[in-house]
MDAnalysis code that builds the backbone (N, CA, C; Angstrom):
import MDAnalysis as mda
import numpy as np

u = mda.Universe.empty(603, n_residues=201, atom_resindex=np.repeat(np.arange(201), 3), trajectory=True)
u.add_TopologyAttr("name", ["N", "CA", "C"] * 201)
u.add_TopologyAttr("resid", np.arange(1, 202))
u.add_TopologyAttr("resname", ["UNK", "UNK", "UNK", "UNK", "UNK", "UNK", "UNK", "UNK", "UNK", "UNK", "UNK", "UNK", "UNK", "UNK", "UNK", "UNK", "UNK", "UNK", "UNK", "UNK", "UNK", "UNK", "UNK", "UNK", "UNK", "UNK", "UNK", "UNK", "UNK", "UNK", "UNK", "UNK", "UNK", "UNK", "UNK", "UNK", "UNK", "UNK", "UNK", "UNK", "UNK", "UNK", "UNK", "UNK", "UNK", "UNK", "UNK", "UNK", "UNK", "UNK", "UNK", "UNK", "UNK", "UNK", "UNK", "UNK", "UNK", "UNK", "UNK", "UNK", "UNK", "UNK", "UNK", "UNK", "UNK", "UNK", "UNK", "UNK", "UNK", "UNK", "UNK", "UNK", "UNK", "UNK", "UNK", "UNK", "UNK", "UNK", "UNK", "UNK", "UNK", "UNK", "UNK", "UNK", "UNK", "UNK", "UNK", "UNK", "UNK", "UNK", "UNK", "UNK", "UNK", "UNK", "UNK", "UNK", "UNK", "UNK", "UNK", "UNK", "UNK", "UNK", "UNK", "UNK", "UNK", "UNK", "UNK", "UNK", "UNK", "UNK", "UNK", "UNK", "UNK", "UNK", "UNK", "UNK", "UNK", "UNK", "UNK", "UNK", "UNK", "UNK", "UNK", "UNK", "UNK", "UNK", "UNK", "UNK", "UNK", "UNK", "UNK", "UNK", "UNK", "UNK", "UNK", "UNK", "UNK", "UNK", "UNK", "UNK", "UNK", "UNK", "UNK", "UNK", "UNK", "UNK", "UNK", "UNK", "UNK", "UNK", "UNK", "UNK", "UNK", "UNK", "UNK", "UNK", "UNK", "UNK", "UNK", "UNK", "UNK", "UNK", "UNK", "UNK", "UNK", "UNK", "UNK", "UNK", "UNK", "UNK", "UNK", "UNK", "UNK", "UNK", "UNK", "UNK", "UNK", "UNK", "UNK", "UNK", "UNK", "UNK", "UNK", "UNK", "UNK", "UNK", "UNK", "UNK", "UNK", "UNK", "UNK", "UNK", "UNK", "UNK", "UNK", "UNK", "UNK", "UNK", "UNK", "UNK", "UNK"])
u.atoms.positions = np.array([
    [0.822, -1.213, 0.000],
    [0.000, 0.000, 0.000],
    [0.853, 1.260, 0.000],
    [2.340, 0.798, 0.564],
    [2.777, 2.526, 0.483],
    [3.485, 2.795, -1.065],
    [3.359, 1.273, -1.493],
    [4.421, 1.723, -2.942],
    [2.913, 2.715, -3.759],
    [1.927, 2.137, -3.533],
    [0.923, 3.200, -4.710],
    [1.084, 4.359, -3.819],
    [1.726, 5.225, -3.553],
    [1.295, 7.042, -3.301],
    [2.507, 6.876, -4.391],
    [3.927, 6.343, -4.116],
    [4.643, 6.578, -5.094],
    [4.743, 6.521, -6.025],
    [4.009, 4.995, -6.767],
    [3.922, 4.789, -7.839],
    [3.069, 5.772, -8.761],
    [1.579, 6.764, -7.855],
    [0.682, 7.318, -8.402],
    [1.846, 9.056, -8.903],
    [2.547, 8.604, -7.661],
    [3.414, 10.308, -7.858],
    [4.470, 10.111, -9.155],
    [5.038, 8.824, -9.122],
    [5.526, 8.760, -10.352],
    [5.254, 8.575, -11.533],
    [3.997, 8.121, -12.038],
    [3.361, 8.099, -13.207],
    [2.952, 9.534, -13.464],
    [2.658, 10.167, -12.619],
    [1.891, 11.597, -12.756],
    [3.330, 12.463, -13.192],
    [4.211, 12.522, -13.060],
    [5.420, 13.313, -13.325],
    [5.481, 12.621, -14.636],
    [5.838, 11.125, -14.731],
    [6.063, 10.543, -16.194],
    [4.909, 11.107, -17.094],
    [3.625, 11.570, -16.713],
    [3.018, 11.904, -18.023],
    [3.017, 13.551, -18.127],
    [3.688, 14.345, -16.965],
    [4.241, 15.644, -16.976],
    [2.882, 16.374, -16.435],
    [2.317, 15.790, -15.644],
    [1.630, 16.652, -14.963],
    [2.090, 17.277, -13.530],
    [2.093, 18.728, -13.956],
    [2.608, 19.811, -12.642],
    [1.652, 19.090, -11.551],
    [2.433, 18.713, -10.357],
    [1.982, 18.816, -9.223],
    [2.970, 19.102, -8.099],
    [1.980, 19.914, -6.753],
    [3.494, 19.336, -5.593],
    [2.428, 19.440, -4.239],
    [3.333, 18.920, -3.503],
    [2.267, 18.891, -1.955],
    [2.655, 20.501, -1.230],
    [1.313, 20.736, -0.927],
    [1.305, 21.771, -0.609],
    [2.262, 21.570, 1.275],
    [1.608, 20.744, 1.493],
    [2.257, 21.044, 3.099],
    [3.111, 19.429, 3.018],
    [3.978, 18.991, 3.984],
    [4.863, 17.642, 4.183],
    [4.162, 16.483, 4.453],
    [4.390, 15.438, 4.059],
    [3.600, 14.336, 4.195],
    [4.410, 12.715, 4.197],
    [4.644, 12.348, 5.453],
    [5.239, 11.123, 5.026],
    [4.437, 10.250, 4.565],
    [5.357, 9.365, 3.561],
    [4.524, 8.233, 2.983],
    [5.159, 7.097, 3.475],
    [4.728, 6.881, 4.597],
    [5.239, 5.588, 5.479],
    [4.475, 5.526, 6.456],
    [3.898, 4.134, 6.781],
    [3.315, 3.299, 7.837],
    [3.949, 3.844, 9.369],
    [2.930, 4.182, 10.369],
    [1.649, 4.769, 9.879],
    [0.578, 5.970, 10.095],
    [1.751, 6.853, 9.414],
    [1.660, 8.061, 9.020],
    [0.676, 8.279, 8.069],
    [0.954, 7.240, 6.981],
    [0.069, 7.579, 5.817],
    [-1.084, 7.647, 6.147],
    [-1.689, 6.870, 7.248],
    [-3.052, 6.744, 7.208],
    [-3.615, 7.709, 7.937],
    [-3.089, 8.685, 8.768],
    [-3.457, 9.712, 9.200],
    [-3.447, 11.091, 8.477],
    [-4.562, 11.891, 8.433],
    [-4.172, 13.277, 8.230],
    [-4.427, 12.882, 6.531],
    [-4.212, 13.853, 5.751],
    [-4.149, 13.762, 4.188],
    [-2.761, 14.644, 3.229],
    [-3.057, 14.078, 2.067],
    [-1.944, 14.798, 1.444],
    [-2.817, 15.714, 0.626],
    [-2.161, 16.997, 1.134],
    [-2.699, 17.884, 0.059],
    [-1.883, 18.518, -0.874],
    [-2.508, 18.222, -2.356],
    [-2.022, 17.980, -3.409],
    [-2.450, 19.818, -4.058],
    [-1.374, 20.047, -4.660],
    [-1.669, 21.607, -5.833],
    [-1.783, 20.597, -7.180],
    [-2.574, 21.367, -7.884],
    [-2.443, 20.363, -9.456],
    [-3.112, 21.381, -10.210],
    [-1.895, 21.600, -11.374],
    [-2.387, 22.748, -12.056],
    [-3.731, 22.338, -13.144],
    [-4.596, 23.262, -12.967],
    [-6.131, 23.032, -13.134],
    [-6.000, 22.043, -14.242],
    [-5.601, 22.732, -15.374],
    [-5.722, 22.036, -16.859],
    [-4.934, 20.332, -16.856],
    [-4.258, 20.112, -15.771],
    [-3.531, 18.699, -15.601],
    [-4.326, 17.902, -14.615],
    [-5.382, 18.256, -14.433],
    [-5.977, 17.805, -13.327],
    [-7.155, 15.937, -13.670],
    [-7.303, 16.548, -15.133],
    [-7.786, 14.934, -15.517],
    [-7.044, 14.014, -15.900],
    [-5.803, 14.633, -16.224],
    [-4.863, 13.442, -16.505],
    [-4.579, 12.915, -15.550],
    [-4.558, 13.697, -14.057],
    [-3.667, 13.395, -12.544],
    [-4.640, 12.149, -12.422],
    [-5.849, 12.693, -12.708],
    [-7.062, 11.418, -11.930],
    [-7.104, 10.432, -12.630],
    [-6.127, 10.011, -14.294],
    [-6.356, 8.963, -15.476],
    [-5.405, 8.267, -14.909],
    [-3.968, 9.304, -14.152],
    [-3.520, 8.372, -13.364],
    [-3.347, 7.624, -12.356],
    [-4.929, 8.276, -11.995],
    [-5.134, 7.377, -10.462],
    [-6.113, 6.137, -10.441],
    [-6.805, 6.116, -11.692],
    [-7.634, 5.107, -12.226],
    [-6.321, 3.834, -12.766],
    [-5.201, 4.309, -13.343],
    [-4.542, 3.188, -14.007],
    [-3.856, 2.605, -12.747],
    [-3.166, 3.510, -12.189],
    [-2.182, 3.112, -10.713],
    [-3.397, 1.927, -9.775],
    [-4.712, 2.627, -9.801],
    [-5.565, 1.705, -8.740],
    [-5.538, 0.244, -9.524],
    [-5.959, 0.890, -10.844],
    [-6.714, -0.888, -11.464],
    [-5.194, -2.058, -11.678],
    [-4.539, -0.843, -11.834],
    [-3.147, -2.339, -11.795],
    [-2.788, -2.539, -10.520],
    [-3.289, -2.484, -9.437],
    [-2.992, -2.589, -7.822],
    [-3.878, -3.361, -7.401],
    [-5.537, -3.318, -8.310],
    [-6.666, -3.913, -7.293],
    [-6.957, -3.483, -6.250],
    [-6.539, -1.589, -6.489],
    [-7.150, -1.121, -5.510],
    [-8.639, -0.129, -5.585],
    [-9.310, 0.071, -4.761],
    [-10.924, 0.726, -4.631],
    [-10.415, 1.949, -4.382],
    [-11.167, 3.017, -4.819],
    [-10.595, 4.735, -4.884],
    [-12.142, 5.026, -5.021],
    [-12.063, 5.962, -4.685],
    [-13.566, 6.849, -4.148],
    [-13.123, 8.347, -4.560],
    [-13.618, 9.576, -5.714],
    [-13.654, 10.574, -5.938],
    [-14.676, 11.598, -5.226],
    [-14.591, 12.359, -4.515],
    [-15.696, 13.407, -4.823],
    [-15.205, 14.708, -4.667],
    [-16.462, 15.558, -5.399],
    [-15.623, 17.067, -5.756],
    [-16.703, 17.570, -4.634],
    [-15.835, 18.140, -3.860],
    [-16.601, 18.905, -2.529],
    [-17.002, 20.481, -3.346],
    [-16.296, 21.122, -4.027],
    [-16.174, 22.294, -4.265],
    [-15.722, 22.573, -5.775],
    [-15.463, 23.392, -6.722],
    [-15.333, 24.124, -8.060],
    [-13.090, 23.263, -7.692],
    [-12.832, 23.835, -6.677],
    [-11.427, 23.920, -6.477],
    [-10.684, 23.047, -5.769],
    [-11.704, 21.554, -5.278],
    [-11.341, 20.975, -4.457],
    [-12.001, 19.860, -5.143],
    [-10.882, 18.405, -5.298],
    [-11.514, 16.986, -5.039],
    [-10.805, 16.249, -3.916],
    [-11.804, 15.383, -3.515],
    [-11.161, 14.472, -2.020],
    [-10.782, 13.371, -3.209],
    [-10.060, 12.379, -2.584],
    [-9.548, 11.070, -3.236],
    [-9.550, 10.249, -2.362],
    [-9.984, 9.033, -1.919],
    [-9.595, 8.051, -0.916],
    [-9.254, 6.960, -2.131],
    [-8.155, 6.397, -1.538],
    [-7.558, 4.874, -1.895],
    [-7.944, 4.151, -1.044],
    [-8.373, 2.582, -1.256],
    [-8.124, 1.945, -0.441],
    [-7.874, 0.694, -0.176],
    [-7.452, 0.213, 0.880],
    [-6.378, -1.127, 1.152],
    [-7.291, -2.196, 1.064],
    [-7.205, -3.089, 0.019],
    [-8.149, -4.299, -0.508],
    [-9.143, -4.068, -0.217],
    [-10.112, -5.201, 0.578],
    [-10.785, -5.276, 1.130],
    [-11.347, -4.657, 2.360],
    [-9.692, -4.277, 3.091],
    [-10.203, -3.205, 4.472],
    [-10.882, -2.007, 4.953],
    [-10.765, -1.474, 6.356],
    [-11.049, 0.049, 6.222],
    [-10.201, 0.816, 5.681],
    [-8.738, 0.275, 5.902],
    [-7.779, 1.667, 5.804],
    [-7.983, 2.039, 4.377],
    [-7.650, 3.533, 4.502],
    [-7.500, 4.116, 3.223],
    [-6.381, 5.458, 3.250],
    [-5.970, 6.345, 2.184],
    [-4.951, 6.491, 2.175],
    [-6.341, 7.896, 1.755],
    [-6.219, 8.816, 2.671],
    [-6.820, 10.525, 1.965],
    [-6.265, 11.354, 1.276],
    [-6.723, 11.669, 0.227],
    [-6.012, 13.466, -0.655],
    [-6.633, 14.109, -0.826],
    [-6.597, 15.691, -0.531],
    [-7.326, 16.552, -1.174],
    [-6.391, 17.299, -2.354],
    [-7.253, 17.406, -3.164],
    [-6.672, 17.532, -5.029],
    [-7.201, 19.035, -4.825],
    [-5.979, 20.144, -4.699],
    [-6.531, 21.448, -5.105],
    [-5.756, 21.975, -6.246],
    [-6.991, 23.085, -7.219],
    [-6.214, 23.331, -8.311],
    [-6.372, 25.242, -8.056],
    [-6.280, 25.224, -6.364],
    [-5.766, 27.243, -6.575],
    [-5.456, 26.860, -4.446],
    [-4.636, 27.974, -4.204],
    [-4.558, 27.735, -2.602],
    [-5.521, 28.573, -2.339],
    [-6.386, 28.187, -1.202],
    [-7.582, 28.870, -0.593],
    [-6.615, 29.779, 0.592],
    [-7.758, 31.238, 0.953],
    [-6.819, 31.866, 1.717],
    [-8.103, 32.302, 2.663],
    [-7.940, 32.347, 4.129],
    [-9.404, 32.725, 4.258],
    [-8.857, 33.768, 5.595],
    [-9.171, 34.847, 6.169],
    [-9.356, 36.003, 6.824],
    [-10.559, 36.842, 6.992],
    [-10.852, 37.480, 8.154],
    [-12.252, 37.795, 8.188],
    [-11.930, 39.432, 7.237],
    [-10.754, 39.554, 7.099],
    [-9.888, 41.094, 6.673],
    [-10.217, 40.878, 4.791],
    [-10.229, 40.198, 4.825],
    [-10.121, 39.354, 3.132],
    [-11.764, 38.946, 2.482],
    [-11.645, 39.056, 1.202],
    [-13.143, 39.235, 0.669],
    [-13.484, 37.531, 0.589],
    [-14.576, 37.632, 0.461],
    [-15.142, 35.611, 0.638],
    [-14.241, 35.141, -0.785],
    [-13.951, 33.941, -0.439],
    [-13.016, 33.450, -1.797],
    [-12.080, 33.613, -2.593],
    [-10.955, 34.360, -1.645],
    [-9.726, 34.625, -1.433],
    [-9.255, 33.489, -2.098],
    [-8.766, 33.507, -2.782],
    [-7.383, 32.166, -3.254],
    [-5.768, 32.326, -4.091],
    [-4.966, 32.014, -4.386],
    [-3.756, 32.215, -5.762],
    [-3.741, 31.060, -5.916],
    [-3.917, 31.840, -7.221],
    [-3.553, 30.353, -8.702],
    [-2.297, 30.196, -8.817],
    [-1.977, 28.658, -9.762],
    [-0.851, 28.513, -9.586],
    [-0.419, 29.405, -10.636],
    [-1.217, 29.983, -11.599],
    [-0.338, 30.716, -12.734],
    [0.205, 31.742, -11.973],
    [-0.203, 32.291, -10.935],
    [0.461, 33.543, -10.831],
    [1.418, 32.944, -9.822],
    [1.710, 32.086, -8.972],
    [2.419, 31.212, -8.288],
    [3.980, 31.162, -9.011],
    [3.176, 30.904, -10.201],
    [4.366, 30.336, -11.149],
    [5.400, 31.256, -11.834],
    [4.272, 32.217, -12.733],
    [4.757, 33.437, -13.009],
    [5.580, 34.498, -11.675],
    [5.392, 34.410, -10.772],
    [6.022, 34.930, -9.498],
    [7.257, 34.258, -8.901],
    [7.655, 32.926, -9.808],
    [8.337, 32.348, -9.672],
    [8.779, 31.762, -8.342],
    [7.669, 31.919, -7.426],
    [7.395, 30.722, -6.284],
    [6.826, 29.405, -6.384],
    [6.757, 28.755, -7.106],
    [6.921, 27.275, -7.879],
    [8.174, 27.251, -8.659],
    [9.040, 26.062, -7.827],
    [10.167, 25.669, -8.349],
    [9.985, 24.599, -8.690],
    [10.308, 24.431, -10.354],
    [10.526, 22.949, -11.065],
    [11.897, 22.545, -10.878],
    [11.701, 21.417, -11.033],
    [13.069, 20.604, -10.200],
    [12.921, 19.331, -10.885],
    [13.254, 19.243, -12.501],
    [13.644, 18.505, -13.548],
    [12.098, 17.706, -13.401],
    [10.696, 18.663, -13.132],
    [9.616, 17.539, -13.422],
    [9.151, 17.438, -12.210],
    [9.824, 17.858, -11.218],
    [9.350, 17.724, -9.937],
    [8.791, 19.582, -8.998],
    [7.792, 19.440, -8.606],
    [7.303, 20.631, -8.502],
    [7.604, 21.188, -6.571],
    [8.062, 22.445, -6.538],
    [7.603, 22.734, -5.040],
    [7.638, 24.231, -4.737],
    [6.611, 24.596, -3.864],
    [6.658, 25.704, -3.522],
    [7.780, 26.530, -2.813],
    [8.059, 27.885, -2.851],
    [9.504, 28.414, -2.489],
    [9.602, 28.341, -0.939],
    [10.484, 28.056, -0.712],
    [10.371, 27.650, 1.125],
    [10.076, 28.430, 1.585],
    [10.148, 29.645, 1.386],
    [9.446, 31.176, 2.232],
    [8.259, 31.208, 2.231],
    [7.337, 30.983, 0.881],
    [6.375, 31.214, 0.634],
    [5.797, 30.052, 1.215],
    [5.730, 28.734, 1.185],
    [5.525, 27.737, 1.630],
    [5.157, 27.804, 3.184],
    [6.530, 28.413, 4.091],
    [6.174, 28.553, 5.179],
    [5.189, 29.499, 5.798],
    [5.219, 30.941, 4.770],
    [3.917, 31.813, 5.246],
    [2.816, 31.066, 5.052],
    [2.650, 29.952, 3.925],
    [0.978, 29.639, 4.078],
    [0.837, 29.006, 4.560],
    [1.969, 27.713, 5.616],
    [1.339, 27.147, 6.285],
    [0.823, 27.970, 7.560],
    [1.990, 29.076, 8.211],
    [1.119, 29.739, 9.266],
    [-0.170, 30.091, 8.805],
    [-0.610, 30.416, 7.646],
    [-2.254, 30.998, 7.405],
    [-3.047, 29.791, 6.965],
    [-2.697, 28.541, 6.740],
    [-3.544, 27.432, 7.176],
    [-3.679, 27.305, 8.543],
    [-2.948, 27.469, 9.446],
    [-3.074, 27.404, 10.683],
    [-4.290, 28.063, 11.285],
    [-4.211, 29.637, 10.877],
    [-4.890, 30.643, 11.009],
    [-6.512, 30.086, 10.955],
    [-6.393, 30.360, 9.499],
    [-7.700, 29.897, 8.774],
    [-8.399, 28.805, 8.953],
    [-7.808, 27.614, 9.831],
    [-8.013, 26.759, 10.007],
    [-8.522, 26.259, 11.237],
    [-8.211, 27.176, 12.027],
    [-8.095, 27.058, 13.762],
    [-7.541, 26.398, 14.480],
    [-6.209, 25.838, 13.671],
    [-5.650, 24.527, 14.234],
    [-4.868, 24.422, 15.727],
    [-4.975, 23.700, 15.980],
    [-4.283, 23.846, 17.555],
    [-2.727, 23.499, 17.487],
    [-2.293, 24.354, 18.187],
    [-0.583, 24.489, 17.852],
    [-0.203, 23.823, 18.494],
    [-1.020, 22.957, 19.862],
    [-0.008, 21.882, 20.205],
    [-0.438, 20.616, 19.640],
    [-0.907, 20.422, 18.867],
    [-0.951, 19.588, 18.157],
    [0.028, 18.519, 17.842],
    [0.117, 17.292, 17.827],
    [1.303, 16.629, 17.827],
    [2.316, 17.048, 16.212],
    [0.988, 17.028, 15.221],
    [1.168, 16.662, 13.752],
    [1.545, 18.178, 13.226],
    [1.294, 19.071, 13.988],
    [1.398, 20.603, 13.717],
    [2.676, 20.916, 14.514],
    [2.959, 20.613, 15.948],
    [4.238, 21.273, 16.181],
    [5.599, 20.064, 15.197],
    [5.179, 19.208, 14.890],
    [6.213, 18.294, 13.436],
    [6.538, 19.122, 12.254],
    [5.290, 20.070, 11.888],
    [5.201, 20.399, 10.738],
    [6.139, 22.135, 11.090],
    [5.599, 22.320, 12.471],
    [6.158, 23.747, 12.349],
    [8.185, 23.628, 12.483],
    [8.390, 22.606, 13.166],
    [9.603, 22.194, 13.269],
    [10.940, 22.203, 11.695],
    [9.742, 21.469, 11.217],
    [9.773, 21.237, 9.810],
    [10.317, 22.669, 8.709],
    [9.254, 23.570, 8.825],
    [9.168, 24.707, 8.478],
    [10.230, 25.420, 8.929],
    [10.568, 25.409, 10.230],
    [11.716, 26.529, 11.041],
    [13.073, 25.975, 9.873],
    [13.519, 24.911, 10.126],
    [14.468, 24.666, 9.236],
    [14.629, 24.768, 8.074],
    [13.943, 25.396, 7.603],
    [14.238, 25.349, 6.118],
    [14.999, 26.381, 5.116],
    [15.599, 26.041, 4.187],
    [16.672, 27.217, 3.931],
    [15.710, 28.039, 3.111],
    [16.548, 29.407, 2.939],
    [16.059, 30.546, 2.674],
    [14.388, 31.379, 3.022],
    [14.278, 31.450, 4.577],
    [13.245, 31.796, 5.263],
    [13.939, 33.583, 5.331],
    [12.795, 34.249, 5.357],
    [12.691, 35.618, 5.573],
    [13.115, 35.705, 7.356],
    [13.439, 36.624, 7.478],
    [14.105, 37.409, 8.933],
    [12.591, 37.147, 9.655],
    [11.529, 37.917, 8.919],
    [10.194, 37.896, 9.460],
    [9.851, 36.743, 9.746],
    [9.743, 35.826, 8.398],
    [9.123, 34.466, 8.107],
    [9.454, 33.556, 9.977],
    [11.022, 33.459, 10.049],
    [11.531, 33.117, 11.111],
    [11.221, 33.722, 12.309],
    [11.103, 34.584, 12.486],
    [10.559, 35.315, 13.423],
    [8.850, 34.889, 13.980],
    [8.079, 34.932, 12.941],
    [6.810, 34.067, 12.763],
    [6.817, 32.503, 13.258],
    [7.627, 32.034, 12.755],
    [7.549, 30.549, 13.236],
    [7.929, 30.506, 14.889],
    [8.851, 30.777, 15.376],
    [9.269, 30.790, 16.633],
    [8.273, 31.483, 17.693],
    [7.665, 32.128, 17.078],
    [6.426, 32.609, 18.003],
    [5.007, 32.490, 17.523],
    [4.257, 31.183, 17.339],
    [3.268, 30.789, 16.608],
    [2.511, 31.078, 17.600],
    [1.467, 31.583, 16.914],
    [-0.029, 32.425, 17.991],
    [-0.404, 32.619, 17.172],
    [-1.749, 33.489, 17.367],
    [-3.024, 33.697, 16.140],
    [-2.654, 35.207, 16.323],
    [-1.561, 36.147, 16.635],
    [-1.126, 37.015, 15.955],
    [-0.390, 36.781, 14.644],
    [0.892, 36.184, 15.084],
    [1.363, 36.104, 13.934],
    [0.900, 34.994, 13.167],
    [0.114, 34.495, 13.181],
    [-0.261, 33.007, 11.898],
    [-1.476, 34.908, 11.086],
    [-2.101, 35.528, 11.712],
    [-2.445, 36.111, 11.047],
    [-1.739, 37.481, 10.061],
    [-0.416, 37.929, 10.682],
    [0.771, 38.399, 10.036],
    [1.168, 38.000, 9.122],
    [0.956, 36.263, 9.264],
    [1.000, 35.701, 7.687],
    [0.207, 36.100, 6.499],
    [-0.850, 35.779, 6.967],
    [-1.825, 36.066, 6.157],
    [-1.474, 38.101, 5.449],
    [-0.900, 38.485, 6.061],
    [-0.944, 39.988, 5.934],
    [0.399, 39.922, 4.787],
    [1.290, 39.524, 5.227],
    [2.551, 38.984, 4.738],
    [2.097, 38.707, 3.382],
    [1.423, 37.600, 3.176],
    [0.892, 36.553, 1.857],
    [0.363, 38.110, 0.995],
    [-0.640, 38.660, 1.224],
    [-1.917, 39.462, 0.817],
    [-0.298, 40.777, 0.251],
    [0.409, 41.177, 0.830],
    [1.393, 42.234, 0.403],
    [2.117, 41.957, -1.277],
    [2.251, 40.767, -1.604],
    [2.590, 40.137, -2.593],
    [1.950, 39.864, -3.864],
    [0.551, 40.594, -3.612],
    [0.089, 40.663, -4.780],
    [-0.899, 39.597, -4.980],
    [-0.693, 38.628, -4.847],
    [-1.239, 37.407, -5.578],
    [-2.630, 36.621, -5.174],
    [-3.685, 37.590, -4.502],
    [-4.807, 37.226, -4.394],
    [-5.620, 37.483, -5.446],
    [-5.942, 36.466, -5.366],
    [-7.680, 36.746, -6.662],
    [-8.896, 36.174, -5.807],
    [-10.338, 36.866, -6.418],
    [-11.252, 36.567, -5.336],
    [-12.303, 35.828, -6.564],
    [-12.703, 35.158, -6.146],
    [-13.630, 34.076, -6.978],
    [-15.447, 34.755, -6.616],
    [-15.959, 34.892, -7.541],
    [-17.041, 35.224, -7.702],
    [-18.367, 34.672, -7.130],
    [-18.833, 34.984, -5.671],
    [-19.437, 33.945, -4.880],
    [-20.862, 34.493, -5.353],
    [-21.852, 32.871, -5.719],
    [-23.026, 33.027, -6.220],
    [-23.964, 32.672, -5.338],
])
């Protein structure tokens, strides 16, 4: 069960579809089965990602379950033969940004992601710029209400502190995580230009 996340991640690069995980995710027992991987997938690559999750399952004999919660969001469950376990993804094709300061349906696409040159390709392999990366996880935090002592959140913030080329601020932010600064993020993110607001009906 842990070779299909890889095998699905490597077919999806072999047919050159942009993707990268938005936040860290081990793919090892048993990690995998907790929590989800959340996936960026640039919109227009997004049926091929799922042609390769139909071929990866049916040559595995494994059961996969789709549904589209939202315009910008699909869930994915895999799952292990016959059992309960299953392996969760959420498939987004823009990052959601949410603040009560911010208009309903706040998000950045990856084009402007890209064009901003905070998506780094890496011979086929996709990831967000470690700065930028780390401001949005503080504003998932935010937006999210997540609890910072969290086992899976102080891993992730650990995670984040180390990483090369973090802003003076960025660092500064991590070392003092509160719902001031996870919302500084958010202020941080919004300075950069790269919000677009989706047209709520």
């Amino acid at each position: 069960m842990l070779n299909i996340v890889e095998s699905l991640f490597s077919l999806a690069r072999f047919e050159g579809v942009p993707f990268l995980l938005i936040r860290p995710k081990d793919i090892s027992g048993p990690e995998i089965y907790s929590g989800d991987f959340d996936l960026l997938i640039k919109p227009e690559s997004l049926d091929c990602f799922l042609l390769c999750v139909m071929e990866v399952c049916s040559k595995n004999s494994f059961n996969f379950c789709i549904r589209r919660r939202k315009k910008e969001k699909i869930n994915l469950n895999i799952y292990l033969g016959s059992g309960e376990e299953f392996i969760d993804f959420d498939l987004w094709t823009e990052l959601d940004v949410k603040d009560s300061g911010f208009p309903r349906g706040t998000f950045i696409s990856w084009s402007d992601l890209e064009s901003s040159g905070l998506i780094i390709n890496d011979s086929g392999r996709f990831f967000l710029d470690n700065n930028f990366s780390a401001m949005y996880y503080m504003s998932h935090l935010y937006s999210k209400r997540k609890n910072i002592n969290d086992h899976s959140v102080k891993r992730r913030i650990d995670y984040y502190r180390n990483l090369d080329g973090l802003s003076s601020f960025s660092h500064s932010l991590l070392w003092n995580v509160n719902n001031k600064s996870m919302q500084k993020a958010n202020r941080e993110m919004s300075s950069l230009g790269l919000f677009s607001h989706s047209r709520i009906v």
